[in-house]
N, C-alpha and C positions, 0 to 999 in steps of 0.2 A: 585488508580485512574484507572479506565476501559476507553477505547476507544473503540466508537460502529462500525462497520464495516459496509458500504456501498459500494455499485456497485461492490461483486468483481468479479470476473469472469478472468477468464486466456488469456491471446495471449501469447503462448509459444511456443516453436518449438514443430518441430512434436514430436522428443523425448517425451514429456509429452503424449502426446496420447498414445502413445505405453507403457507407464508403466504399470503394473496393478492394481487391483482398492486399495488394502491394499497400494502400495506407493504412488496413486494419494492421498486419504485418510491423512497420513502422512503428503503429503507435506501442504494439506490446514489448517491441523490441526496446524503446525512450524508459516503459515503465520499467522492464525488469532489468533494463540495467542500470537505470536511477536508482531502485531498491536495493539490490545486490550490491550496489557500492557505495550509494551518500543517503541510508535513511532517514539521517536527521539534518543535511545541508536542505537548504532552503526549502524548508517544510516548516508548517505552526503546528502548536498541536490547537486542535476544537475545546473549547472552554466548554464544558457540559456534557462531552461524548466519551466517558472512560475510556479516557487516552490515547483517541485517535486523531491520527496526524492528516493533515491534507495541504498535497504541493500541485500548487497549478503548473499542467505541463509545459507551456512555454508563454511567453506572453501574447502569441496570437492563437493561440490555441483555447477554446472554450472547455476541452478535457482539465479534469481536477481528478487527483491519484488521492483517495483516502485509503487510508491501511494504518497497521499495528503494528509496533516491533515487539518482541517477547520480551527482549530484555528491560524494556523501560517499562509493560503493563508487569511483568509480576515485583520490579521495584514500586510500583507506585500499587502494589496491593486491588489493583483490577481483577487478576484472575475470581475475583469472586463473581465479579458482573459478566466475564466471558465463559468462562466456566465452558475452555476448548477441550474435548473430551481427549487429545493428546500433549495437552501441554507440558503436562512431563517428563513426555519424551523427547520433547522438539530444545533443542539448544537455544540457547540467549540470544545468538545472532540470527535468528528465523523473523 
């Protein structure tokens, strides 16, 4: 079972900017293939944040991956609070 990956894009501290390109590289490479394959293994979801989930990247790592899966926000009746303007279109496993 693959998960397709949408909107990602980084807001991270400056740290991230200052790595070079081989561990920026790296690190997108841990996210999308964490998402694409165990979006709900060792992830919590944020108690207060319509239904988003956030998994520290490794335990020495100060990176924390916060995201969305489609299929658990429009069970759990979010899509009112994201109100993504393709959500319709995008399949359960995005």
């Amino acid at each position: 079972m693959t998960y397709e990956i949408r909107y990602f894009k980084h807001k991270t501290k400056k740290d991230f900017q200052k790595l070079d390109t081989k561990d920026k590289e790296q690190i997108n490479n841990d996210i999308a293939d964490f998402i694409s394959k165990k979006p709900y293994k060792k992830s919590k979801k944020l108690q207060g944040f319509h239904g988003l989930r956030s998994h520290r990247m490794s335990k020495l790592s100060n990176y924390r991956l916060i995201y969305l899966v489609c299929e658990e926000c429009r069970k759990s009746g979010e899509t009112t609070h994201w109100k993504c303007p393709d959500c319709t279109d995008l399949d359960d496993k995005t």
